[in-house]
BAZAFI-131091 format. One record per residue (C-alpha): residue in three letters; x, y, z. Coordinates in steps of 0.001 Angstrom, whole numbers. Layout:
BEGIN
+---------+---------+---------+---------+
! residuo !       X !       Y !       Z !
+---------+---------+---------+---------+
!     ALA !       X !       Y !       Z !
...
+---------+---------+---------+---------+
//
This chain:
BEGIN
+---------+---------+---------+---------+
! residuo !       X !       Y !       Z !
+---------+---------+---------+---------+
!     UNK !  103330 !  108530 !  100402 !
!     UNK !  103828 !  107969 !  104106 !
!     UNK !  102240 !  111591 !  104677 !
!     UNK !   98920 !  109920 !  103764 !
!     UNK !   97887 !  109726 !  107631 !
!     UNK !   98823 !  113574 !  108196 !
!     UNK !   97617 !  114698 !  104779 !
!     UNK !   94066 !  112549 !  104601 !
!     UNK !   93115 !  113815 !  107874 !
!     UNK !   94138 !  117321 !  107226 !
!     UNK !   92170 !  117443 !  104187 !
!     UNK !   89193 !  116252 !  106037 !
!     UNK !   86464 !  118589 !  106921 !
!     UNK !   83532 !  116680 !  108196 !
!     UNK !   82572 !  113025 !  109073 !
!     UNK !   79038 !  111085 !  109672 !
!     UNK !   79535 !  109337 !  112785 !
!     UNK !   76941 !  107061 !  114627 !
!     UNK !   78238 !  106951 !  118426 !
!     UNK !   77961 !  103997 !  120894 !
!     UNK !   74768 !  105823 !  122161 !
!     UNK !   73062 !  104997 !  118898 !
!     UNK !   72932 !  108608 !  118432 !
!     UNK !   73852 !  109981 !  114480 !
!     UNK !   76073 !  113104 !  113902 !
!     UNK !   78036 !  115359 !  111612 !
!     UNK !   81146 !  116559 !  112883 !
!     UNK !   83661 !  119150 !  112111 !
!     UNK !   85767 !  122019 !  113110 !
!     UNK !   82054 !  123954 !  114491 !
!     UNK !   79998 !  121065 !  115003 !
!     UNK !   81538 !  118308 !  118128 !
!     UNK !   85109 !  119582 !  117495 !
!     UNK !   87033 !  117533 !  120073 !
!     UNK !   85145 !  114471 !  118054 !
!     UNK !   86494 !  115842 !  115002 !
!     UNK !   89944 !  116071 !  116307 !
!     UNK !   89835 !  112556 !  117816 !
!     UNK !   88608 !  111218 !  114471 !
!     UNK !   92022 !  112704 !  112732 !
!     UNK !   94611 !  110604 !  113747 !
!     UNK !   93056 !  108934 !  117043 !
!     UNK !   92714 !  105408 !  115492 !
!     UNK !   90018 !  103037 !  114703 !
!     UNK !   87437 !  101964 !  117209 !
!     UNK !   87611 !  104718 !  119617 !
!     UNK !   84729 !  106778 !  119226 !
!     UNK !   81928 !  105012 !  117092 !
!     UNK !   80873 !  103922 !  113451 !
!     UNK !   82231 !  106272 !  110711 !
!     UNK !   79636 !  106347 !  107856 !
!     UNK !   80696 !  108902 !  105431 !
!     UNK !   83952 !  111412 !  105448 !
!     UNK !   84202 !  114875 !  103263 !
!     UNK !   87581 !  115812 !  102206 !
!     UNK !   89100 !  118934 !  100937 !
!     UNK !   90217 !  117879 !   97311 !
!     UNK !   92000 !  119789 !   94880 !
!     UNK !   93228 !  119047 !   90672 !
!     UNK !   96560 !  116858 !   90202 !
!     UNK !   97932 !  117354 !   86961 !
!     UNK !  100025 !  114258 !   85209 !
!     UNK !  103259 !  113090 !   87669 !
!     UNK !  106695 !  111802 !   86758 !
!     UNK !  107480 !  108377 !   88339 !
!     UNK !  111239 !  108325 !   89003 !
!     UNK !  112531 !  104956 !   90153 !
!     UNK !  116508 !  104510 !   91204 !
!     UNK !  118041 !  101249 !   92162 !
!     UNK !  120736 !  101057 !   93900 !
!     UNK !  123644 !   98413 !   95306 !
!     UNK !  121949 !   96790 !   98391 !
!     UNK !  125079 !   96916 !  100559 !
!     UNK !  124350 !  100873 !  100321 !
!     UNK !  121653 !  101354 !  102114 !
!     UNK !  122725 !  103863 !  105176 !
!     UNK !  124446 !  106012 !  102542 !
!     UNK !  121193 !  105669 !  100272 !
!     UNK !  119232 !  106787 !  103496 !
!     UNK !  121232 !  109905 !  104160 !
!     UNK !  121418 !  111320 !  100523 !
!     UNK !  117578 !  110685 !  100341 !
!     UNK !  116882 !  112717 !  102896 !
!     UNK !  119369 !  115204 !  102266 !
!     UNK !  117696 !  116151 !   98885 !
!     UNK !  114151 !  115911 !  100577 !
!     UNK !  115406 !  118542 !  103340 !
!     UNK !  115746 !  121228 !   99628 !
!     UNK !  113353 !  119595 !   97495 !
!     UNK !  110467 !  121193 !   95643 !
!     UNK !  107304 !  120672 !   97707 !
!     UNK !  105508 !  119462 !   94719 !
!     UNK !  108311 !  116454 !   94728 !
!     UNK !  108164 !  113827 !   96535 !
!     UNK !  110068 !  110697 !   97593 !
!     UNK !  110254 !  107196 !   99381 !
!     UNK !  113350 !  104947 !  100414 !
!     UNK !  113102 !  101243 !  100925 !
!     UNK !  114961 !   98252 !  100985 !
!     UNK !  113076 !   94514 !  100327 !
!     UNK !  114499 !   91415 !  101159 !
!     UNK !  112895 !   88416 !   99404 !
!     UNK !  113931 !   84974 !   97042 !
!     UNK !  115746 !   87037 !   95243 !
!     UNK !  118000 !   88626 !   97266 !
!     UNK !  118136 !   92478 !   98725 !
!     UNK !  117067 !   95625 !   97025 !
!     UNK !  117374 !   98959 !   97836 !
!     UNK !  115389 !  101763 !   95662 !
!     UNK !  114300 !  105174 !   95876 !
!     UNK !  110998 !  106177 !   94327 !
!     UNK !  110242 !  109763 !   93702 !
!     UNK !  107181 !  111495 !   92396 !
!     UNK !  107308 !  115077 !   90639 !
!     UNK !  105689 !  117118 !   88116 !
!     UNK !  105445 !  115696 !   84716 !
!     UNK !  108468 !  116535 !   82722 !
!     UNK !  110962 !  117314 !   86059 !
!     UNK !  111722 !  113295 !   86494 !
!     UNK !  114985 !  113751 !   84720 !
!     UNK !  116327 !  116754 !   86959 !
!     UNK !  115158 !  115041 !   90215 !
!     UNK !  116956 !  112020 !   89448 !
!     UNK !  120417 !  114012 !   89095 !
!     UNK !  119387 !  115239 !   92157 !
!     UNK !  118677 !  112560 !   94173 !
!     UNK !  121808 !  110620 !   92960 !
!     UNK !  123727 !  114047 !   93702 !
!     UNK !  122875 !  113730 !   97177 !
!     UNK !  123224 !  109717 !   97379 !
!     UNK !  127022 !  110039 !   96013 !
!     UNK !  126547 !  106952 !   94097 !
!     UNK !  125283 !  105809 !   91097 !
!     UNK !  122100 !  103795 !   90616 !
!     UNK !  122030 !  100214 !   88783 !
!     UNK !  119077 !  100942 !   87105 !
!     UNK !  116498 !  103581 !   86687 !
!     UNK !  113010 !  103422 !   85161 !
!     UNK !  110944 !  106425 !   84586 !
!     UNK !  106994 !  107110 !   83744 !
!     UNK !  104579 !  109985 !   83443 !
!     UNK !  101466 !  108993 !   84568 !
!     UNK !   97623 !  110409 !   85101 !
!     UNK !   96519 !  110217 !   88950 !
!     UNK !   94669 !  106972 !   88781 !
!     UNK !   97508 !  105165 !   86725 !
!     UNK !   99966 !  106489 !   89800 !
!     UNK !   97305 !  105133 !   91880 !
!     UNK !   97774 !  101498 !   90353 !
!     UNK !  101385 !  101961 !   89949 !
!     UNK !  101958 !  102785 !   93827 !
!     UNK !  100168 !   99868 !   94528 !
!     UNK !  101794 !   97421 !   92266 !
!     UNK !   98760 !   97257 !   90232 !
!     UNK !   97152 !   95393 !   93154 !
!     UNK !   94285 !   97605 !   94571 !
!     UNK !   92005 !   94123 !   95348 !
!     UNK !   94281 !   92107 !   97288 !
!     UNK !   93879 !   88652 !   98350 !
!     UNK !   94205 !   87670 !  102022 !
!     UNK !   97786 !   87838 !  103132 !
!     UNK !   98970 !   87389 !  106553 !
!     UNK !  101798 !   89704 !  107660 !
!     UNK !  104108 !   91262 !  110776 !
!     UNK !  104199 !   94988 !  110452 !
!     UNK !  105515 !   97667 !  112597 !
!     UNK !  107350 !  101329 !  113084 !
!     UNK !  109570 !  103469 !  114340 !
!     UNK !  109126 !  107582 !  114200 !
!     UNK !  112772 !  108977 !  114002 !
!     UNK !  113070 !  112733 !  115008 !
!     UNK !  116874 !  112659 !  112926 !
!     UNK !  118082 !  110685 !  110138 !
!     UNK !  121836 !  110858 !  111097 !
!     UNK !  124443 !  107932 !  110457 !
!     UNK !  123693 !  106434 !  113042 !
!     UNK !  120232 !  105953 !  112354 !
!     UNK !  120850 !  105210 !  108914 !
!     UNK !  122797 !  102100 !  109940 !
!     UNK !  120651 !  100847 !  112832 !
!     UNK !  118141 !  100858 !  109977 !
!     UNK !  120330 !   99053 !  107705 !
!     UNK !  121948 !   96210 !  110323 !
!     UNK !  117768 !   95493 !  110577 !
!     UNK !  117542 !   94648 !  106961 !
!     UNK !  120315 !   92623 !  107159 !
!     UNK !  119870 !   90726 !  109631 !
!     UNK !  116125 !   89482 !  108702 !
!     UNK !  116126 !   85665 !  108036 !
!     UNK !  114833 !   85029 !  104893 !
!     UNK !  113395 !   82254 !  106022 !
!     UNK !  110484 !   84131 !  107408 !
!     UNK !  108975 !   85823 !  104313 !
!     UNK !  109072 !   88816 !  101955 !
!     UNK !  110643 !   91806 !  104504 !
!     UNK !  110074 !   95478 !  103619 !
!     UNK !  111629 !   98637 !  105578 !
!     UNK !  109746 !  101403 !  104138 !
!     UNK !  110919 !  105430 !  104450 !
!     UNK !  108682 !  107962 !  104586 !
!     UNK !  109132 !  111587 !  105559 !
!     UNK !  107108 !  113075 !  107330 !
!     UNK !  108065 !  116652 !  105718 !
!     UNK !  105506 !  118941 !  103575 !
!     UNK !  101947 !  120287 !  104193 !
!     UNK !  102063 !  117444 !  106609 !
!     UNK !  104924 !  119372 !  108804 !
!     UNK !  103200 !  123285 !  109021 !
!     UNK !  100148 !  121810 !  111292 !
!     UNK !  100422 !  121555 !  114815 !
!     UNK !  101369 !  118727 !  116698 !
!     UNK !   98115 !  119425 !  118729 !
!     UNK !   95767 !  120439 !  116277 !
!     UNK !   95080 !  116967 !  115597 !
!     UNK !   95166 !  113763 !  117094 !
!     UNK !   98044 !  112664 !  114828 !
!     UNK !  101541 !  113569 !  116741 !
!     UNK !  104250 !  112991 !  114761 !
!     UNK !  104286 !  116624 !  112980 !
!     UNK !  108041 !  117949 !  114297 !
!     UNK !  109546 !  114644 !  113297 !
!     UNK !  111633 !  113593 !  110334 !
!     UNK !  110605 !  110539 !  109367 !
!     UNK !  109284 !  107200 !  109531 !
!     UNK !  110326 !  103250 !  109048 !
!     UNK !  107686 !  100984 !  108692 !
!     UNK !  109023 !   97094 !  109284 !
!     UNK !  106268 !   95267 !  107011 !
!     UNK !  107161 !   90968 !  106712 !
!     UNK !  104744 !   89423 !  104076 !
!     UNK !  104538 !   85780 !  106298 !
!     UNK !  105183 !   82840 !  104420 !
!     UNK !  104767 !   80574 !  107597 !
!     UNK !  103751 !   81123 !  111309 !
!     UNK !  104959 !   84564 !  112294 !
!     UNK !  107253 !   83756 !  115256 !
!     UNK !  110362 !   84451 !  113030 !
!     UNK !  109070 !   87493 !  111459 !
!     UNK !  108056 !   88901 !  115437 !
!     UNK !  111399 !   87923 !  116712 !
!     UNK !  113281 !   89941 !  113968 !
!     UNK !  110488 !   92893 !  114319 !
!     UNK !  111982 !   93254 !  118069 !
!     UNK !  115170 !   93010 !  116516 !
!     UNK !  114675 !   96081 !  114042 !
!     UNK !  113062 !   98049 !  116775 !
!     UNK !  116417 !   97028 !  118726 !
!     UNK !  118369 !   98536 !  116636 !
!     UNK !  116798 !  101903 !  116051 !
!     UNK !  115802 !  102370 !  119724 !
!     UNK !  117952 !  104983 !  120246 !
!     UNK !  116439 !  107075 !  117520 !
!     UNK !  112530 !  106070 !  117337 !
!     UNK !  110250 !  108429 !  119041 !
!     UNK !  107434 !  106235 !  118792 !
!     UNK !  105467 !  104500 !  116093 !
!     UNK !  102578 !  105220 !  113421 !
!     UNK !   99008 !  103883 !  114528 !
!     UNK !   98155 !  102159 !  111231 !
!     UNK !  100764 !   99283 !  112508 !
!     UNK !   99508 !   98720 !  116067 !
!     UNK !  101774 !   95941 !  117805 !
!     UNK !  100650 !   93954 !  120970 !
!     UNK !  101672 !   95017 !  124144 !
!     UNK !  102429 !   98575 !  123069 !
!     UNK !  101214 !  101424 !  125357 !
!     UNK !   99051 !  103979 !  123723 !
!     UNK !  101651 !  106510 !  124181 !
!     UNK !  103745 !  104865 !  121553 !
!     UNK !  101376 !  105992 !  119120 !
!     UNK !  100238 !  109206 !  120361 !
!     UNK !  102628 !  110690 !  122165 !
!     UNK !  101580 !  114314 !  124557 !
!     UNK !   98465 !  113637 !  122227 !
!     UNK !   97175 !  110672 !  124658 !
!     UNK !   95631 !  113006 !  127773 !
!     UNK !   93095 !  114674 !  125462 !
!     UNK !   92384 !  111901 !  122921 !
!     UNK !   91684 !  109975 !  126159 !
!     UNK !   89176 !  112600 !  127568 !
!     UNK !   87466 !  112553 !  123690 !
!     UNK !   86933 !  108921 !  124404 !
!     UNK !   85364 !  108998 !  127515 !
!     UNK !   83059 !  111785 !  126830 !
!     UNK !   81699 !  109876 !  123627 !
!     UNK !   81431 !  106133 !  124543 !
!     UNK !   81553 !  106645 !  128551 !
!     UNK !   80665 !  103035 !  129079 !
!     UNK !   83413 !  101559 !  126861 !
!     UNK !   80790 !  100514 !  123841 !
!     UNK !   83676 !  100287 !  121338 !
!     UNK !   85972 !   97795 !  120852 !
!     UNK !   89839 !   99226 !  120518 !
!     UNK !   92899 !   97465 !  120618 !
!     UNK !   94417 !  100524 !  121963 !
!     UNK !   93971 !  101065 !  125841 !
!     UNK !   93095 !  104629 !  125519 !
+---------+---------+---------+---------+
//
């Protein structure tokens, strides 16, 4: 879910790490802690070579896979009731929103995950909250690694694909969010490739750390959109309409998610008050600028 950047670096509690000095270490919360910190949630290529990482694991037990699809002109009203029943939902449930735009046409979906046997009670839940009823609806129980495969469209080996991707962090998800995000999808020209806007919350375990205690900012927010455009051409169409989607949420975004980094962005974007220290981290370990980073921090 889109709490993977908040939950993976939670969960980590050490990292081999060979620094621009040449120099090997082992850091965690004792050992080099402001490394540590940098390493969760300060972006690639800031600090050195990352060798190995230790996380904090724990037993999953089989998941119901709850998918909803619903009329594409619904959208904004999708986006509301989804994260209206997230706001009450059981922390062991979880849930994404999205909306794809390809060949085909538009679709708009909700995908939840929740303990095996609850699928049925989450979907009159979720459909509760939407106020409308879904064309379709597919359920599965799976194991962890089958979830795995089914999250990723049975595709964990991709092949070379060239895409546009970007973000927005939204403190709210009001109306008027909700349709910003919508008048995006619809206006993407389909000319330019396979468009995805993506929901994620940014709610759970994710939400009781500090906005501080890691490099990672976005812990007081609500959620986030991530614009993805598989290309099936060059990408000037699928930029252009990126700008556009951004346009049309500005008054709600807060910043944007590191894993899509967009040119000409100021660090801040992506790391909001985070940026003074994770700045200072840098410069202590790789003083003469031995890393390569896209980011200017």
């Amino acid at each position: 879910d889109s709490r993977h950047a908040g939950l993976l670096c939670d969960q980590l509690t050490s990292a081999s790490v060979v620094l621009p000095g040449g120099q090997a270490v082992t850091t965690s919360a004792v050992t080099d802690p402001d490394l540590f910190w940098g390493l969760r949630g300060g972006g690639g290529g800031n600090f050195g070579v990352t060798t190995s990482l230790t996380f904090a694991t724990f037993a999953v037990g089989e998941v119901d896979a709850v998918t909803m699809n619903f009329p594409p002109e619904s959208f904004a009203q999708v986006l509301l009731g989804w994260q209206n029943w997230l706001r009450t939902a059981d922390r062991n449930s979880w849930a994404l929103a999205d909306a794809t735009v390809d060949p085909m046409g538009t679709h708009c979906r909700i995908l939840a995950t929740c303990p095996a046997g609850s699928g049925a009670g989450v979907q009159r839940a979720i459909v509760s909250a939407v106020g409308i009823q879904p064309t379709g609806t597919q359920t599965h129980t799976f194991n962890r690694m089958d979830l795995v495969r089914y999250l990723a469209v049975g595709n964990l080996n991709p092949a070379p694909l060239g895409y546009v991707g970007g973000s927005d962090v939204l403190p709210v998800v009001n109306a008027g969010a909700a349709q910003g995000i919508a008048a995006a999808v619809n206006a993407f020209p389909r000319a330019a490739g396979r468009m995805l806007a993506i929901m994620h919350a940014l709610d759970g375990a994710l939400a009781t750390v500090a906005p501080g205690a890691t490099a990672f900012p976005w812990r007081r927010q609500y959620a986030l959109v991530q614009w993805y455009v598989e290309t099936s051409g060059p990408p000037a169409a699928a930029t252009a309409w990126l700008n556009t989607a951004h346009h049309a949420v500005q008054p709600y975004s807060a910043g944007g998610y590191v894993n899509y980094l967009e040119a000409n962005q100021p660090a801040s974007r992506y790391f909001g008050s985070n940026l003074p220290r994770l700045s200072a981290v840098r410069q202590k370990y790789d003083p003469g600028r031995v890393m390569f980073s896209g980011l200017p921090v």
